[in-house]
C-alpha positions, 0 to 999 in steps of 0.5 A: 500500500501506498503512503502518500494520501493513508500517511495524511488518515492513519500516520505510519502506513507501515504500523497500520497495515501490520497491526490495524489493517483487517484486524483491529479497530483504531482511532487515529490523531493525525487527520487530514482537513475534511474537504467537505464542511457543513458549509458545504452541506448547507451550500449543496442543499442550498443550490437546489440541485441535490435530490434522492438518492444522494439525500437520505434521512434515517432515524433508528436504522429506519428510512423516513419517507421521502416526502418528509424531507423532499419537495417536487420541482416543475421541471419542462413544465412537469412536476420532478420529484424528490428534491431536497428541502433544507427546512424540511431537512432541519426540522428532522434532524432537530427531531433526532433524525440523521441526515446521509448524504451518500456518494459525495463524491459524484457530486462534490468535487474536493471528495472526487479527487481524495476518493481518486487519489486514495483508490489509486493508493489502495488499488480498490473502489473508494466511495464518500459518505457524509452523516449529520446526527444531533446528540442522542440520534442513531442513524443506523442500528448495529451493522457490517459494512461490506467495505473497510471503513475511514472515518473523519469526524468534521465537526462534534463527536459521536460514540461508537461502538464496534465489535469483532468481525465474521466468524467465517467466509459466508457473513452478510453486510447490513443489519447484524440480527444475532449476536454481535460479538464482543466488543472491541472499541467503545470511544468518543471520536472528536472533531479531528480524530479518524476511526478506522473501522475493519471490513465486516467488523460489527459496529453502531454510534450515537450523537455525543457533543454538539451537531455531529458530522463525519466522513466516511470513506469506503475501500471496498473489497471484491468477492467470489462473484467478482472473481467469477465475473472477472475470470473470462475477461481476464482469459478473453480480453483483447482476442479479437474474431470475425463477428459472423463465420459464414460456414461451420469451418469457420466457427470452429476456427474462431473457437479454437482461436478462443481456447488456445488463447484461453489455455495459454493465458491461464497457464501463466496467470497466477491467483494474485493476478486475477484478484488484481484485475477484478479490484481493477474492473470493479475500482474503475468503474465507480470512479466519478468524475475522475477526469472531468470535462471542461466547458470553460476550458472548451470554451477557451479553445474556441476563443483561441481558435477565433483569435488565430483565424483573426490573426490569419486573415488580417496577414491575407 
């Protein structure tokens, strides 16, 4: 792993992945400077654009319905539902509700970029999640999370509670319904301090001090299925075939083409290379907005290239 954007959450890179990384639960001082703020949230919402399913209120691990904290706009003259409604939102959360703003970084730029650059350093899918909870409100009930889990706490400070992990390769993620197990951290994180949570490890918090607000950054892992998917691809990519053999011959050529490219790729293709390259198909496909366009640049170009042909002409 990588030091540069881990070094900035966790501190010594090398310590973490020896003694924290899928083992133990940790909190951390060395904080990087969140680039989401609650100004942030407020200029989001205030902006008009954000909408389910970006914008999530829970209360007690159960969804409140949309109508309560979303309003319909008229868009083309048609009514387009499911917009957020900031005072609506408020109201919520003075009730003790818990607003999730989910995959920020689709939408937020700053988050885009650390997510990019911290996948890079992992070589797995990074997603952002952004949670306002008032003191004594619990979003969600005791749960796994599918994902390594980087917590940065923005503002306020919550407890949490996290508890051991699966006891074997067939756990689900979501609501834990039997027993947790033991519990192996239970700490107030402060405005400042990353709780680094490991995959699967059971865990749940509550509001402490003041509005809290963290990030939670997401390093997803693959799975069976992943692989599953991943396998013929890896074998097949690039072969390239005639698109529709007129005679039988030809079928049979392009199948033989097939299974000896097949034969030859899977004697040199080691367990490791094919868990690197589902990380891969699955981290590159939910990266957004990794390399965005630009209107403005393009519209710099039309410039330049107005200016030059005025230049040109005026040389005629």
């Amino acid at each position: 792993m990588n030091a540069t954007e881990m070094h900035r959450w966790v501190g010594d890179v090398e310590e973490f992945d020896s003694i924290y990384w899928r083992r133990e639960p940790a909190v951390f001082e060395t904080a990087p400077p969140p680039p989401m703020s609650l100004d942030d949230i407020d200029a989001a919402l205030a902006g008009g654009t954000l909408r389910s399913p970006h914008v999530e209120m829970v209360r007690a691990g159960k969804d409140i319905a949309l109508n309560e904290y979303t309003e319909a706009r008229e868009v083309r003259s048609q009514p387009t539902a499911g917009f957020a409604d900031s005072r609506a939102i408020l109201a919520l959360l003075e009730t003790g509700a818990t607003l999730l703003l989910r995959n920020t970084e689709q939408w937020h730029r700053p988050t885009a970029e650390l997510v990019a650059r911290l996948a890079d350093e992992v070589g797995r899918r990074v997603e952002a999640f952004f949670f306002v909870t008032p003191p004594g409100g619990q979003g969600l009930p005791v749960h796994r999370d599918d994902a390594d889990v980087l917590l940065l706490q923005v503002a306020g400070s919550k407890r949490w509670t996290v508890r051991s992990g699966p006891s074997d390769h067939h756990w689900q993620a979501g609501e834990v319904s039997g027993d947790p197990g033991p519990v192996l951290l239970n700490t107030t994180v402060s405005k400042g301090q990353v709780l680094y949570i490991p995959r699967g490890f059971a865990h749940s918090a509550v509001g402490d001090q003041g509005l809290s607000a963290h990030l939670s950054l997401t390093v997803r892992e693959i799975g069976g299925a992943h692989l599953t998917r991943a396998m013929p691809r890896l074998l097949l990519e690039g072969i390239r075939l005639p698109a529709r053999p007129l005679e039988e011959s030809g079928l049979l050529e392009s199948a033989t083409t097939l299974l000896e490219a097949a034969r030859k790729r899977l004697a040199d293709l080691e367990p490791s290379d094919l868990v690197r390259y589902a990380r891969a198909i699955q981290r590159d496909q939910r990266l957004n907005n990794r390399d965005p366009a630009s209107v403005a640049e393009f519209a710099d170009r039309l410039t330049a290239s107005a200016n030059l042909k005025a230049q040109v002409k005026g040389l005629a």
